[in-house]
MIZABA-116309 format. One line per 4 residues: number of its first residue (from 1); their letters; for each residue x, y, z of C-alpha. Coordinates in steps of 0.001 Angstrom, whole numbers, m for minus. Example, Ala and Ser with C-alpha at 12.3 -4.5 7.8 and 13.67 -1.06 7.14 Angstrom:
BEGIN
1) as) 12300,m4500,7800  13670,m1060,7140;
END
This chain:
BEGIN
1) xxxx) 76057,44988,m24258  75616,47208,m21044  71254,47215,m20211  69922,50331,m20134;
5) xxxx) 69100,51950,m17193  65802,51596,m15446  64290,55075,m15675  62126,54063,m12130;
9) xxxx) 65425,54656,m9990  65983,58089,m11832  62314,58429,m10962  62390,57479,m7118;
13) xxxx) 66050,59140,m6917  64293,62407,m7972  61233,62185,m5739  63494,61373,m2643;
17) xxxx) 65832,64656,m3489  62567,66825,m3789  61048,65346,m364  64805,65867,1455;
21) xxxx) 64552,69315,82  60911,70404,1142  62239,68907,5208  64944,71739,4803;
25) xxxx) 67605,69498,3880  70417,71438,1517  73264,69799,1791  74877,66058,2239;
29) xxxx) 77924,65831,4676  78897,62277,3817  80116,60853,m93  79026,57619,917;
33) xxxx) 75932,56313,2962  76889,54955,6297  74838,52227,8196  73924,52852,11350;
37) xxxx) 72374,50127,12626  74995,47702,11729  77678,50426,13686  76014,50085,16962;
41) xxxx) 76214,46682,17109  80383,47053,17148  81471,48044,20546  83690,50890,20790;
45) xxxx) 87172,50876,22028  87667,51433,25470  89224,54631,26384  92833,55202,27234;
49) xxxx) 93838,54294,31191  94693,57830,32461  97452,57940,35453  95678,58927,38448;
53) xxxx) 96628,62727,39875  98611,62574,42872  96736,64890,45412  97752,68211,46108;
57) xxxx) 98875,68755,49728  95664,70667,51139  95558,74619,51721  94054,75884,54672;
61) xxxx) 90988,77153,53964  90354,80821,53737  89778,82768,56952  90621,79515,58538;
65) xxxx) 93174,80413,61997  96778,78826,61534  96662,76605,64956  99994,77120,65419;
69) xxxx) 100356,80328,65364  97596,80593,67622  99079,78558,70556  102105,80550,70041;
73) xxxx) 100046,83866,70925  98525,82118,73896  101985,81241,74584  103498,84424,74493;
77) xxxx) 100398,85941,76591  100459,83699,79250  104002,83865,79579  103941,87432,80404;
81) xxxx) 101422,86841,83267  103524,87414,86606  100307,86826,88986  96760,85294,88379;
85) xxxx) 95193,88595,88283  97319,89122,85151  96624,85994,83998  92512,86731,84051;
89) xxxx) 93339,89795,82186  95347,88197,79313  92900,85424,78997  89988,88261,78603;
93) xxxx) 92053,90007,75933  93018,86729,74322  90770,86350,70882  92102,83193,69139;
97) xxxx) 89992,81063,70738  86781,80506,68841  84702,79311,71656  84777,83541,72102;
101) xxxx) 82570,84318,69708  80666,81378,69138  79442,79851,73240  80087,82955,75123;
105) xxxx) 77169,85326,75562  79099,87626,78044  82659,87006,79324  86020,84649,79911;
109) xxxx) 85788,82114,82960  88862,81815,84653  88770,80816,87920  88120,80249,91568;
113) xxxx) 89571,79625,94903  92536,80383,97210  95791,81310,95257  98045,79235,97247;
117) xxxx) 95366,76048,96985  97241,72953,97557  94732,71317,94776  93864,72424,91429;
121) xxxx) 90697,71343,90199  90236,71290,86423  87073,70791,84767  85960,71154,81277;
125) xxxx) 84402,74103,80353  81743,76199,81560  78321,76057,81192  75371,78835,81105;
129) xxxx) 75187,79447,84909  79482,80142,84327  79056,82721,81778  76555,84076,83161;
133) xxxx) 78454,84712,86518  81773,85265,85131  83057,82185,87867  83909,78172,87334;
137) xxxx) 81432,75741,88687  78642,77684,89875  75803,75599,88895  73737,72592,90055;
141) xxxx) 77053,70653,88802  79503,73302,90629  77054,72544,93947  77581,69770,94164;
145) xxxx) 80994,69534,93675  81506,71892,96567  79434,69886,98691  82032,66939,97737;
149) xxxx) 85385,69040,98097  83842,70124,101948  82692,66460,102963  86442,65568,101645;
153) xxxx) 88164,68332,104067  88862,70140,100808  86877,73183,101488  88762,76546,100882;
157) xxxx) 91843,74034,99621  91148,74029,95677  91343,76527,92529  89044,75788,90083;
161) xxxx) 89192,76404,86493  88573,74661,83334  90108,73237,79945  88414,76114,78304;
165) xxxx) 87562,79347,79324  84371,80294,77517  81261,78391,76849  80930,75875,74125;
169) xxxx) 77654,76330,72253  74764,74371,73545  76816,73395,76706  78859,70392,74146;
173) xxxx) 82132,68917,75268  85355,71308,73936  86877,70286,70608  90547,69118,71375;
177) xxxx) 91583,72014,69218  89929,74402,71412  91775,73087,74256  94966,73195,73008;
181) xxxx) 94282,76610,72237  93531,77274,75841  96385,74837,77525  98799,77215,77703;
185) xxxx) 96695,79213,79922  96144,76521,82176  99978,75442,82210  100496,78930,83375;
189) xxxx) 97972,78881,86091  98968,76048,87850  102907,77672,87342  101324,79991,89312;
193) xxxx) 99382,78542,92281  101887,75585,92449  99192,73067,93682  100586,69695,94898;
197) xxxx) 98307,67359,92584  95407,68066,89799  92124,66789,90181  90502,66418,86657;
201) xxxx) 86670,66339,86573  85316,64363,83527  86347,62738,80711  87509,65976,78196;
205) xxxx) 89339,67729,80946  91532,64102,81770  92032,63361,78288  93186,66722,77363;
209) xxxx) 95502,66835,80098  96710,63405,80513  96810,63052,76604  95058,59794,76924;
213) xxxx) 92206,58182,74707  90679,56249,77318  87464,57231,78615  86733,58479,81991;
217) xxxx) 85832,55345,83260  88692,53953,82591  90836,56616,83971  89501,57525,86926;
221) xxxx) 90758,56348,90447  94042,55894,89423  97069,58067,89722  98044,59800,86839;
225) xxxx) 101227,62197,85854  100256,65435,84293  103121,66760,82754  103584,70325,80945;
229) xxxx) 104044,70722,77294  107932,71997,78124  108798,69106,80490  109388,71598,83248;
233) xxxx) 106191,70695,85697  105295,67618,86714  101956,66456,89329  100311,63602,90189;
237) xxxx) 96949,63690,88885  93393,62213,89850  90987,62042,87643  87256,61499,88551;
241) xxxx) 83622,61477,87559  82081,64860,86336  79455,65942,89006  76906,66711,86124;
245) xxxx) 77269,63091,85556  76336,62226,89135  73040,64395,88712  72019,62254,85945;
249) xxxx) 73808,59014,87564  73325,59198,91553  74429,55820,92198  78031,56737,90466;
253) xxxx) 78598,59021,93558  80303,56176,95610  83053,55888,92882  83666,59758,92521;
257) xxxx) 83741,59778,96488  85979,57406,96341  88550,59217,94282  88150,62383,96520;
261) xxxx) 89480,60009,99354  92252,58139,97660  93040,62271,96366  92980,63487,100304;
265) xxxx) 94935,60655,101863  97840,61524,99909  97049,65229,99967  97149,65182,103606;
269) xxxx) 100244,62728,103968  103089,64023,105914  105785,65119,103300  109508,62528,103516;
273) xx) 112099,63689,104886  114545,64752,102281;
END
């Protein structure tokens, strides 16, 4: 015979609904009770391995210049300079170099010198004194380095320019970028004064030229051949010590002297005979 049911669980049953009911609760969502406590001692299963996204090839970002297309315009303008004067004008006009509106307080610095120079001096970009003046060079750095070129015999012998035509902001070395941008420019200006050899001052303008990764310590004294993008030009290049550098580092002055020699002895040698 079944025992009767203990009328104290009816009892504590009923008190338990009545105190769930005053706390709001109104409805039960389970039609069993489930124990917690021994749940979260079970550890879960560990989630699926997803396959890994292959990256998408990256967009250029908005507003962001297409490089190429950029060099091609440079290209194209420089191209159609038939004289240096030309040249100066195109490079004014030219506005896909960045350096334009972000260095430049006032105006494109081309060049200076003789037309017919026999050396091309190529430095790396100008500085305040430059933009300021409109001219390459013209600074405490520039002084000096005409002081230099006129001990060397080289006075009134050498068109200067730069990697870059307009001034990087706070006076920082050019991005590669921007002198790509710009090399066309310079490819055309030495097209045009046909110099017999380059003389690159410091270590941005001899990299970018020589398209070398060495520093300029490494590079400098040596003979180098610059090359144009097309193949067609072709000129022995020396490069050498930036003169700003000798401000800062007087006793380097023998070693960038010493370039300007080794440069002049085979500037000034008589030509073969065919």
């Amino acid at each position: 015979m079944a025992a009767a049911p203990d009328p104290s669980n009816a009892l504590i049953a009923e008190s338990l609904l009545a105190f769930w009911a005053e706390a709001g609760v109104d409805a039960m969502l389970l039609d069993e009770p489930v124990d917690r406590i021994a749940l979260g001692k079970i550890l879960p299963p560990l989630p699926p391995q997803r396959t890994p996204l292959k990256a998408a090839p990256s967009a250029a970002r908005p507003g962001q210049p297409d490089l190429g297309g950029v060099v091609a315009q440079a290209q194209a303008l420089a191209a159609g300079a038939n004289d240096l004067e030309a040249l100066a004008a195109a490079i004014a006009a030219f506005e896909g170099c960045s350096l334009r509106f972000e260095g430049a307080a006032r105006q494109a610095v081309f060049s200076r010198g003789p037309a017919d120079a026999p050396l091309m001096v190529i430095g790396e970009g100008p500085g305040q004194e430059e933009d300021l003046q409109g001219a390459p060079f013209v600074g405490r750095a520039g002084q000096l380095l005409d002081k230099m070129l006129a001990a060397a015999g080289l006075k009134d012998r050498a068109f200067i320019t730069n990697t870059v035509f307009w001034r990087p902001p706070g006076n920082r070395t050019p991005t590669p970028a921007e002198q790509l941008v710009c090399a066309p420019f310079v490819e055309r200006a030495i097209a045009l004064v046909q110099p017999k050899m380059l003389l690159l001052v410091g270590g941005a303008s001899a990299k970018a030229m020589l398209k070398k990764d060495e520093g300029i310590l490494s590079l400098r004294g040596r003979w180098h051949e610059w090359r144009s993008a097309d193949g067609a030009q072709e000129l022995p290049a020396m490069p050498t010590l930036h003169p700003a550098f000798l401000l800062r580092q007087p006793a380097a002055k023998k070693r960038a002297w010493s370039d300007l020699l080794t440069l002049v002895e085979r500037l000034d040698r008589p030509e073969r005979p065919a």
